[in-house]
VEXNU-765471 format. One record per residue (C-alpha): x, y, z; residue in three letters. Coordinates in nm, 2 decimals, always signed. Example, Ala and Ser with C-alpha at 12.3 -4.5 7.8 and 13.67 -1.06 7.14 Angstrom:
2
+--------+--------+--------+------+
|   east |  north |     up | rogu |
+--------+--------+--------+------+
|  +1.23 |  -0.45 |  +0.78 |  Ala |
|  +1.37 |  -0.11 |  +0.71 |  Ser |
+--------+--------+--------+------+
END
This chain:
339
+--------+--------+--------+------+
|   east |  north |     up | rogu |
+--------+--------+--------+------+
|  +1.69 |  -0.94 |  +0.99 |  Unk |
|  +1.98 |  -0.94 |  +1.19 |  Unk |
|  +2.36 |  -0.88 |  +1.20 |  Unk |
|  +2.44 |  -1.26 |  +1.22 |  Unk |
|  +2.18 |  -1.32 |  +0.89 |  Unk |
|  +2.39 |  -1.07 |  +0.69 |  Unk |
|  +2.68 |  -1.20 |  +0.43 |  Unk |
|  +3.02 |  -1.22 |  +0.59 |  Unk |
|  +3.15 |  -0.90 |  +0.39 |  Unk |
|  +2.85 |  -0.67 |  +0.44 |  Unk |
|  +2.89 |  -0.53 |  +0.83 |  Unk |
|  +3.14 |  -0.32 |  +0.68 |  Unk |
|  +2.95 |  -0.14 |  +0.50 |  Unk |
|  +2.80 |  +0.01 |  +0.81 |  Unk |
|  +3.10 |  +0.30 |  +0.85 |  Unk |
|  +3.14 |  +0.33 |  +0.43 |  Unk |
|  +3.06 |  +0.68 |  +0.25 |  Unk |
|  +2.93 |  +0.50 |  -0.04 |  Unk |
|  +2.95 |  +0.81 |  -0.22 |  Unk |
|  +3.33 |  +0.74 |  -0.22 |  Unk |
|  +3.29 |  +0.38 |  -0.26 |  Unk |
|  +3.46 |  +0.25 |  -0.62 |  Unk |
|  +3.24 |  +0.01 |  -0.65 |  Unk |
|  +3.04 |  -0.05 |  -1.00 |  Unk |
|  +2.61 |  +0.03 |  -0.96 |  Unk |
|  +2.57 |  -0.35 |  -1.10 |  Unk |
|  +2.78 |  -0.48 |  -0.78 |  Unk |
|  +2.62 |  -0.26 |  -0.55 |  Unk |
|  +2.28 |  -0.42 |  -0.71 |  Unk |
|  +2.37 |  -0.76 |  -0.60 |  Unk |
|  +2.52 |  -0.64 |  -0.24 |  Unk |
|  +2.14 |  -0.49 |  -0.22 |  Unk |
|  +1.97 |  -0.81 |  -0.34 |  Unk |
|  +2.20 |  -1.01 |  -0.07 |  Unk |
|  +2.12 |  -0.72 |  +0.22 |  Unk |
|  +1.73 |  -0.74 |  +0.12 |  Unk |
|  +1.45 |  -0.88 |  +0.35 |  Unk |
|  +1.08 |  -0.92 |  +0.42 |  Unk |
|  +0.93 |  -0.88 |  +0.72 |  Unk |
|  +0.68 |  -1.17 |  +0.84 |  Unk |
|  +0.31 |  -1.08 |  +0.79 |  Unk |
|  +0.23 |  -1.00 |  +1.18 |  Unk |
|  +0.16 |  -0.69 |  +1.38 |  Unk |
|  +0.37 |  -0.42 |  +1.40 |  Unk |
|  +0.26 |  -0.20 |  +1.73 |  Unk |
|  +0.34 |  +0.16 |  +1.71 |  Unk |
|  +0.42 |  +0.14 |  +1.34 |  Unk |
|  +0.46 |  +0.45 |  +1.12 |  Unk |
|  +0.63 |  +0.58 |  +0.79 |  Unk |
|  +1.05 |  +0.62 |  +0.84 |  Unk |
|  +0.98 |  +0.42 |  +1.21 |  Unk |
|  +1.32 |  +0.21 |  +1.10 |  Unk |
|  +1.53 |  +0.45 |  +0.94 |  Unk |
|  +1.71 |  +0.50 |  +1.28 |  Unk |
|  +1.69 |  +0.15 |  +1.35 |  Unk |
|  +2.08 |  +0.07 |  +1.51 |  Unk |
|  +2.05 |  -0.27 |  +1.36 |  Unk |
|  +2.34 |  -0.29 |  +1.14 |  Unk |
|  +2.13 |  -0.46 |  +0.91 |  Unk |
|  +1.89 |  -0.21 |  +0.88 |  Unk |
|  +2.16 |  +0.04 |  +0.89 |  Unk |
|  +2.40 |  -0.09 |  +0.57 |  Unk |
|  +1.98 |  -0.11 |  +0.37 |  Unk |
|  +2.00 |  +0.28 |  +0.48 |  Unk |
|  +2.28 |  +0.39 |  +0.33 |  Unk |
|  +2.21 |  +0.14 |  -0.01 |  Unk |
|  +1.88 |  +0.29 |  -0.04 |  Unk |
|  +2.05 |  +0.67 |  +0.03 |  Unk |
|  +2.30 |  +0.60 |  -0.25 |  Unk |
|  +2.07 |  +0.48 |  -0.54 |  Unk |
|  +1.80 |  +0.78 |  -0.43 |  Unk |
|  +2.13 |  +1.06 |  -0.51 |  Unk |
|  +2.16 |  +0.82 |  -0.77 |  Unk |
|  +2.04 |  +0.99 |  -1.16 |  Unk |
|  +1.92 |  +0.68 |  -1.31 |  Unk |
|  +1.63 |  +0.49 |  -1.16 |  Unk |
|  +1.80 |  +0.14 |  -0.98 |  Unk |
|  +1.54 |  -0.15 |  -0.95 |  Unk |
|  +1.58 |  -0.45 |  -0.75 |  Unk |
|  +1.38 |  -0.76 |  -0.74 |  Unk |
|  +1.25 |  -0.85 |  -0.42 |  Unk |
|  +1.14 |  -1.18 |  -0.28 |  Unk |
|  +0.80 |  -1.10 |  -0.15 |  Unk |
|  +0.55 |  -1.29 |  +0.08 |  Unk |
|  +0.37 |  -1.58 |  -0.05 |  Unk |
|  +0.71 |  -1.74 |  -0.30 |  Unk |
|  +0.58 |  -1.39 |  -0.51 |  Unk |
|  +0.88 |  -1.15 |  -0.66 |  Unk |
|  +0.83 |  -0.77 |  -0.67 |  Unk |
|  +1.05 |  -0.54 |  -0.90 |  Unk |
|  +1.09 |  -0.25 |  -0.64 |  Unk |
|  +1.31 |  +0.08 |  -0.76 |  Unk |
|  +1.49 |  +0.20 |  -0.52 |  Unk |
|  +1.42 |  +0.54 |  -0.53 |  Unk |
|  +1.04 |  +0.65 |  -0.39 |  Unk |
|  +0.90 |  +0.62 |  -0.07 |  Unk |
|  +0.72 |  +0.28 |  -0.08 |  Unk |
|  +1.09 |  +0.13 |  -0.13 |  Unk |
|  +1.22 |  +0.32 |  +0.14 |  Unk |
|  +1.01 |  +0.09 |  +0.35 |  Unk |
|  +0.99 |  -0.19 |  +0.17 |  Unk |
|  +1.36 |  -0.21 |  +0.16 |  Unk |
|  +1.48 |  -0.10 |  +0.46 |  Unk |
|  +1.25 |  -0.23 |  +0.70 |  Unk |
|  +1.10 |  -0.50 |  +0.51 |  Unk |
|  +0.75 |  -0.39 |  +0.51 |  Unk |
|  +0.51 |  -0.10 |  +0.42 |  Unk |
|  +0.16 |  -0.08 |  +0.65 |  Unk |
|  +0.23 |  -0.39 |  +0.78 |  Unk |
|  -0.06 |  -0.36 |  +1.06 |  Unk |
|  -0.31 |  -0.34 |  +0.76 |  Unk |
|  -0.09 |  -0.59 |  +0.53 |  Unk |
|  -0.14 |  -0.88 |  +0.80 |  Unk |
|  -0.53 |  -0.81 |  +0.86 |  Unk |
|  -0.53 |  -0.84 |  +0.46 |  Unk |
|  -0.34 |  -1.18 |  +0.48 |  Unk |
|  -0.57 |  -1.28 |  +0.73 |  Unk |
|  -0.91 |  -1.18 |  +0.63 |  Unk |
|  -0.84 |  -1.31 |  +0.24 |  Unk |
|  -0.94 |  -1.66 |  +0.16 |  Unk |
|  -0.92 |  -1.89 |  -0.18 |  Unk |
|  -1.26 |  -1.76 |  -0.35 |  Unk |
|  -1.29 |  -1.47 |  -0.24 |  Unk |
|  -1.31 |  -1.14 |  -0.42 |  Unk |
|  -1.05 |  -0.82 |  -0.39 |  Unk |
|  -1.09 |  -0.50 |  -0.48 |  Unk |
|  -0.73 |  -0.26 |  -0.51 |  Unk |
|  -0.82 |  +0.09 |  -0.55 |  Unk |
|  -0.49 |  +0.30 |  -0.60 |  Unk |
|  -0.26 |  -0.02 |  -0.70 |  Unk |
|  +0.03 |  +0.14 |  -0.75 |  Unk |
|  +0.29 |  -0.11 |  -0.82 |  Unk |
|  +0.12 |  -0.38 |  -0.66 |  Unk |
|  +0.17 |  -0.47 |  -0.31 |  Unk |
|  -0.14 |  -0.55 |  -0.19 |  Unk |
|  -0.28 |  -0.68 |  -0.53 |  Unk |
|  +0.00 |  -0.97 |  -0.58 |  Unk |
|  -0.05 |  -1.05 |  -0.15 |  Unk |
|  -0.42 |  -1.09 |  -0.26 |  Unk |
|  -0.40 |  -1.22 |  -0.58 |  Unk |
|  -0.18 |  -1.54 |  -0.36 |  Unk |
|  -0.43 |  -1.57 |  -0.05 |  Unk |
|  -0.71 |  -1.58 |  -0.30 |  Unk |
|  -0.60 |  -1.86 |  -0.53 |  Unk |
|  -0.75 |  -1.95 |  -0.85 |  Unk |
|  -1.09 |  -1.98 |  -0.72 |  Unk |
|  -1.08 |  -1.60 |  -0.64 |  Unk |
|  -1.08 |  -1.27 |  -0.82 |  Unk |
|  -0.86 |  -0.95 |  -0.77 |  Unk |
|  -0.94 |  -0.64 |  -0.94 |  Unk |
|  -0.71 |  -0.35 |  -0.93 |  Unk |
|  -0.73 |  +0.01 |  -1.05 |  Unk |
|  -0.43 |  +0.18 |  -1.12 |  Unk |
|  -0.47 |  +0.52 |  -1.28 |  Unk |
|  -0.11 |  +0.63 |  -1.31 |  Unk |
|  +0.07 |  +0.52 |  -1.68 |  Unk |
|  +0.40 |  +0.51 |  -1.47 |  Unk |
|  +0.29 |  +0.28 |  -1.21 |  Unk |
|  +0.05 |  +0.12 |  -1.41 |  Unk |
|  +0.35 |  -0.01 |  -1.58 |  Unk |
|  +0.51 |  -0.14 |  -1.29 |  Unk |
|  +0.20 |  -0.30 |  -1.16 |  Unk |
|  +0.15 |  -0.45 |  -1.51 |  Unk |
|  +0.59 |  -0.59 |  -1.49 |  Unk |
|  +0.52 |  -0.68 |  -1.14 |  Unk |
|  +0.21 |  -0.93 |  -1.25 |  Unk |
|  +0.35 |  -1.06 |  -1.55 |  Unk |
|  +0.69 |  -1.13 |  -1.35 |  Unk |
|  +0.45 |  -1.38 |  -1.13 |  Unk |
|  +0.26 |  -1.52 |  -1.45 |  Unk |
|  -0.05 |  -1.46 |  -1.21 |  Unk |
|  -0.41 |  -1.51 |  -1.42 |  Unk |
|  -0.65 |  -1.41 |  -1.17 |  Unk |
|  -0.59 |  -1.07 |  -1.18 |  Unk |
|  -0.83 |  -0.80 |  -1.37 |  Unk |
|  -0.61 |  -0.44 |  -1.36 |  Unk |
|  -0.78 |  -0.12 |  -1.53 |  Unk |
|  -0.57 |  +0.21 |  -1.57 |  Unk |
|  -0.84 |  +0.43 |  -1.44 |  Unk |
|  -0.95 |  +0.65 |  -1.19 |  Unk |
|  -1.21 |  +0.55 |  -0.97 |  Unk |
|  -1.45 |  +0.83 |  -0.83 |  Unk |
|  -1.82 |  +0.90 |  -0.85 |  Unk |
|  -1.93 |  +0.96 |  -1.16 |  Unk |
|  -1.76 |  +0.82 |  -1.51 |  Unk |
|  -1.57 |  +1.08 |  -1.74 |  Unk |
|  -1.22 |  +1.21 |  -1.76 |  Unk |
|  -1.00 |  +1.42 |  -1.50 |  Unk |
|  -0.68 |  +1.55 |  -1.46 |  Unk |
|  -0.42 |  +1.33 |  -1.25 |  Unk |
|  -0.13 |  +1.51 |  -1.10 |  Unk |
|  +0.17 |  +1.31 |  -1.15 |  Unk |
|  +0.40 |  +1.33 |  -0.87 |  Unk |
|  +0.74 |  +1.37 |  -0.87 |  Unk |
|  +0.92 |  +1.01 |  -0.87 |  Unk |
|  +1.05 |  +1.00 |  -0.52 |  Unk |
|  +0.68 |  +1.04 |  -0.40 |  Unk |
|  +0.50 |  +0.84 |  -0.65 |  Unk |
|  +0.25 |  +0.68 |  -0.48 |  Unk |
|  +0.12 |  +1.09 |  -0.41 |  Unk |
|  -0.05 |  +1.11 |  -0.78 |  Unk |
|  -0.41 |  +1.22 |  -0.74 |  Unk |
|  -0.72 |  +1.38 |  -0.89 |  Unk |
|  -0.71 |  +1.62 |  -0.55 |  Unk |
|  -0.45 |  +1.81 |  -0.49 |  Unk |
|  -0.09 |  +1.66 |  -0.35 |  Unk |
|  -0.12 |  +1.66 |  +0.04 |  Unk |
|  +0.26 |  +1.83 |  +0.11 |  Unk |
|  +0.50 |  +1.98 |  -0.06 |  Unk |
|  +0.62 |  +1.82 |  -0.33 |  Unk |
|  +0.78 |  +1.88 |  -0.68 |  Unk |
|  +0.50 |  +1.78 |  -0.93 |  Unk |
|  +0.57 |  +1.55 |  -1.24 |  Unk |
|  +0.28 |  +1.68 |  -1.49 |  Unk |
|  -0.07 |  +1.54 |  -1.52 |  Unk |
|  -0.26 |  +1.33 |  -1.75 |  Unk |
|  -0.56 |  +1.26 |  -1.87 |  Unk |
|  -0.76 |  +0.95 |  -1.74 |  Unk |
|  -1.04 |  +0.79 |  -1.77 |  Unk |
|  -1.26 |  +0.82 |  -1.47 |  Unk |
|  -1.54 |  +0.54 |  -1.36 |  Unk |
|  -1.84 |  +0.49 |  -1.10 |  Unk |
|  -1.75 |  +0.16 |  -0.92 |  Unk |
|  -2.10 |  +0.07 |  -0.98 |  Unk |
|  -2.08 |  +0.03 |  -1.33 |  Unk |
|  -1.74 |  -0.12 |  -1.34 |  Unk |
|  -1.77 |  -0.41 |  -1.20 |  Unk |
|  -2.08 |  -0.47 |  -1.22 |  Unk |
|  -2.01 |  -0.48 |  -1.57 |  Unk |
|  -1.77 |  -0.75 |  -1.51 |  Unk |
|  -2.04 |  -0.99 |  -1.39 |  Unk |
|  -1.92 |  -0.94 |  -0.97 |  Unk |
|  -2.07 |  -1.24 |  -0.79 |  Unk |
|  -1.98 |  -1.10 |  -0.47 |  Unk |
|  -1.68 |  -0.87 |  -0.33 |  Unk |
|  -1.51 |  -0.92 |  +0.03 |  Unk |
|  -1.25 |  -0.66 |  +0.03 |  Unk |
|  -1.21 |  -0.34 |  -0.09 |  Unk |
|  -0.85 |  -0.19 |  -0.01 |  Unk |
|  -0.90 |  +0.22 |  -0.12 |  Unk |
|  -0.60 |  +0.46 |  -0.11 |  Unk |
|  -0.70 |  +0.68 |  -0.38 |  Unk |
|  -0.50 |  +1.04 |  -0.18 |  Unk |
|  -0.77 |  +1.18 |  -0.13 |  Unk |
|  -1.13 |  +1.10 |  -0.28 |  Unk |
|  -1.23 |  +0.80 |  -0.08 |  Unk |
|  -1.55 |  +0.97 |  -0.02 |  Unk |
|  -1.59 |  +1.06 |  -0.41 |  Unk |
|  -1.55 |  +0.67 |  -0.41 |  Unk |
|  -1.78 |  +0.53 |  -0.19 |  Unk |
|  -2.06 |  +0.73 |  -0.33 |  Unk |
|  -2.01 |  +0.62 |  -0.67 |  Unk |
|  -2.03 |  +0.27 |  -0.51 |  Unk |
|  -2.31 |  +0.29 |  -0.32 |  Unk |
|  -2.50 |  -0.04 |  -0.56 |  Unk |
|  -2.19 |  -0.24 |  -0.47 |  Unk |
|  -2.17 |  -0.20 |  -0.07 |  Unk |
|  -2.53 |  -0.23 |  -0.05 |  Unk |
|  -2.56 |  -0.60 |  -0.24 |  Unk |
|  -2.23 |  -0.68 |  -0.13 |  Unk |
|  -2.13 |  -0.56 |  +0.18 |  Unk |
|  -1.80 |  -0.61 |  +0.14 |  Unk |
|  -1.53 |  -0.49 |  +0.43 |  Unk |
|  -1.33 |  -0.15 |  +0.34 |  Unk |
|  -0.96 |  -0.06 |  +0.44 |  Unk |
|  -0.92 |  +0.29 |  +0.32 |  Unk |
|  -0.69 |  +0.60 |  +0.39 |  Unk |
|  -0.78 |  +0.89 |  +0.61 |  Unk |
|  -0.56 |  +1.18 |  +0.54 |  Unk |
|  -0.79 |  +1.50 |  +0.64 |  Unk |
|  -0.51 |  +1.72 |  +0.42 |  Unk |
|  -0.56 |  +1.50 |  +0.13 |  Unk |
|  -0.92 |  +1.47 |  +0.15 |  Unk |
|  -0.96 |  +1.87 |  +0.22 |  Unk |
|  -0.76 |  +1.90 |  -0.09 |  Unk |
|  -1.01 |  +1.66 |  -0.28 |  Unk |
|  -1.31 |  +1.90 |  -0.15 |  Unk |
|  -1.42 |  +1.65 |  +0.11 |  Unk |
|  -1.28 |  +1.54 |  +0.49 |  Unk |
|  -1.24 |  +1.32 |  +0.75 |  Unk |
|  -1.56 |  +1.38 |  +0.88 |  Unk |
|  -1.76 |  +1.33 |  +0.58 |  Unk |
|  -1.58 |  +1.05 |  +0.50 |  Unk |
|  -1.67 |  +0.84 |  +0.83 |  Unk |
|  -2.06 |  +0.99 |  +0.81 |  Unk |
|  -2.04 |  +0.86 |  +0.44 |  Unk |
|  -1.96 |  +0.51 |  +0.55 |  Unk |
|  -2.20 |  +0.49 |  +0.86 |  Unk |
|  -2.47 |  +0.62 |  +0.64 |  Unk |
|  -2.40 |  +0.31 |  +0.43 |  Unk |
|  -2.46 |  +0.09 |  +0.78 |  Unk |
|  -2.06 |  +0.06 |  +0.85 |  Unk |
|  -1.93 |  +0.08 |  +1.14 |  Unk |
|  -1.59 |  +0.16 |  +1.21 |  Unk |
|  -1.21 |  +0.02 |  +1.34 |  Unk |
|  -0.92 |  +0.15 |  +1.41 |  Unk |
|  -0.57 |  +0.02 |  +1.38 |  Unk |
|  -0.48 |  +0.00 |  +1.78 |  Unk |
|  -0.17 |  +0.15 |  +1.83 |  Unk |
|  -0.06 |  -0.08 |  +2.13 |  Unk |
|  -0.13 |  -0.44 |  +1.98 |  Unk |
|  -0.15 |  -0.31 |  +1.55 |  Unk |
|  -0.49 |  -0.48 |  +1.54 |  Unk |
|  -0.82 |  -0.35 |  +1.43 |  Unk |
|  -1.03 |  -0.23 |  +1.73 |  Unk |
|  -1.39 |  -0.05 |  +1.71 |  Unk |
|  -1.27 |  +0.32 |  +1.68 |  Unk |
|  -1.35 |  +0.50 |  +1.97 |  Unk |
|  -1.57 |  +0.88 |  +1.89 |  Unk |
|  -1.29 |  +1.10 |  +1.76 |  Unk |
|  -1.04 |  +0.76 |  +1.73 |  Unk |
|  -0.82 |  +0.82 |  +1.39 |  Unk |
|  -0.55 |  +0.64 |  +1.23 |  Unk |
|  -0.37 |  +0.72 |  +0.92 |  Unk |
|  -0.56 |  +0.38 |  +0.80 |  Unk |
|  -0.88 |  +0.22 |  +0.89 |  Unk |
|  -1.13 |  -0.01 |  +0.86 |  Unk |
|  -1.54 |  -0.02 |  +0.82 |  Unk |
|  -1.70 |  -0.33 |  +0.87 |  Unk |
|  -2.13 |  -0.41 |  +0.81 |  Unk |
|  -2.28 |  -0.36 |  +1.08 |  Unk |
|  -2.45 |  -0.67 |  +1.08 |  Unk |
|  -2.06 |  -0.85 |  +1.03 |  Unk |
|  -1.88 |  -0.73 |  +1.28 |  Unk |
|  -1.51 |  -0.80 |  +1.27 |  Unk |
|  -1.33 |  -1.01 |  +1.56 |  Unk |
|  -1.18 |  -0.76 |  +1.75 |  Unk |
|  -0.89 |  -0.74 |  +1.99 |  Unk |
|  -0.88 |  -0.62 |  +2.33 |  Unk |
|  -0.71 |  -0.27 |  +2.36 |  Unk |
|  -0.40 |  -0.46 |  +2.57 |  Unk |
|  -0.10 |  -0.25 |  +2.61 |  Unk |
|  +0.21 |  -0.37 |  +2.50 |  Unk |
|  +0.52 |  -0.16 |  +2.38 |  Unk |
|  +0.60 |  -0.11 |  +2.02 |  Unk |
|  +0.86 |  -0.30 |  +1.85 |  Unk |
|  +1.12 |  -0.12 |  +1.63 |  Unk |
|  +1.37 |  -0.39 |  +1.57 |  Unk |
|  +1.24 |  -0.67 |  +1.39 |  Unk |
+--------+--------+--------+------+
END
């Protein structure tokens, strides 16, 4: 989004302390609903968390200091943002996945366009740490009415949002369950983190240093039994950010992969999975044990390439060996910051 996009009165806000702004929270709302964007569903080389918060863009820039405001702000601010696919997403602007969301426009968007791309009407989601929703309403659009999207959401707080978030789209072909997944069925303690880094709750232990919000109770489940319970046909995707037990996971899904053999984007955080009694290592064994094999994100084109021994990337992919994913060439090109 650029400086000429922007409404005729909002460049100004560039050089503002909005701290000393008088201006009322419900203007400031709208100004933030008029500076808003969403980044197109491509490739983002070189892509990581914050890469825009610097971004000279004025656009970019006057989102910055919005977003900066709200966070100081006491009361929780939410804004609804029009999202890929004619979808609406109630965002608060006051945790990290806003940060990006609002700011730059995306969040992950290397893995966000390989799930726009890969999806197809009929096909079968799986979204394990939901959160509010962002991958679960972009799937719930690519895959139609023919198609199914199940998403697990063990937070109350962000099961909430994910709940207003599918109700604001009136979507039907969604199935959402506010449980842990992991691999065996039971209860267990989630650690609630503090607002700011919500999407941080976990069964493990938080990864960094941050301010915890309590825990909870929740209802744990084997992936096995829970949708196989559900009558699964078949299952394409499996999207699993769960901070930390992605390998607890996988082995209480083992049933699933093997008669499905579906595809798996999933985190890999070796401080979050240490804190879950697991690691990297494991992890990737676990999946090529399962006859995966295993892509990175390449940093130089933001398109899945088979990982090289050693290869990491905060995200990546596992594929059955016997589907292989279309692969691109490892073709260097220089990151873009200002889109």
């Amino acid at each position: 989004m650029s400086n000429a996009s922007l409404p005729a009165e909002l460049p100004e806000m560039v050089d503002r302390d909005l701290s000393n702004w008088h201006v009322t929270a419900e203007v400031l709302v709208r100004i933030a609903d008029a500076a808003a964007c969403v980044r197109p569903l491509t490739p983002y080389p070189g892509w990581r968390f914050d890469i825009d918060w610097d971004n000279p863009d004025p656009a970019f820039q006057i989102r910055q200091r919005i977003w900066s405001f709200f966070r100081g702000e006491a009361a929780e601010t939410t804004i609804c943002l029009k999202w890929h696919h004619g979808l609406r997403l109630n965002l608060q602007l006051v945790n990290d996945l806003s940060k990006q969301l609002f700011i730059a426009g995306c969040d992950e968007p290397n893995e966000m366009a390989f799930v726009n791309g890969f999806l197809e009407p009929g096909m079968v989601f799986l979204d394990a740490g939901a959160n509010i929703g962002v991958y679960t309403l972009l799937a719930s659009a690519r895959v139609g009415a023919s198609g199914r999207v199940y998403a697990c959401e063990p937070s109350s707080r962000e099961f909430s949002a994910l709940s207003q978030n599918l109700k604001l789209n009136s979507i039907s072909n969604v199935q959402a369950f506010p449980i842990a997944l992991s691999d065996s069925d039971g209860e267990v303690e989630l650690k609630i983190a503090e607002p700011e880094h919500s999407g941080q709750n976990t069964i493990g232990g938080f990864a960094y240093e941050i301010a915890s919000a309590g825990s909870e109770r929740v209802i744990a489940r084997r992936l096995d039994g829970l949708l196989l319970e559900q009558g699964l046909k078949r299952l394409d995707l499996i999207k699993l950010d769960v901070e930390g037990v992605e390998a607890r996971v996988l082995r209480g899904a083992g049933r699933v992969l093997e008669e499905f053999r579906p595809v798996l984007l999933f985190e890999v955080s070796e401080r979050s999975l240490r804190n879950a009694g697991s690691g990297v290592e494991e992890l990737l064994e676990l999946a090529q044990s399962l006859r995966y094999e295993i892509y990175a994100f390449d940093v130089h084109t933001g398109l899945p390439v088979v990982a090289r021994p050693g290869e990491l990337t905060s995200n990546m992919l596992a594929a059955p060996i016997e589907a292989p994913l279309a692969i691109s060439r490892r073709t260097r090109v220089e990151p873009v910051h200002d889109r």
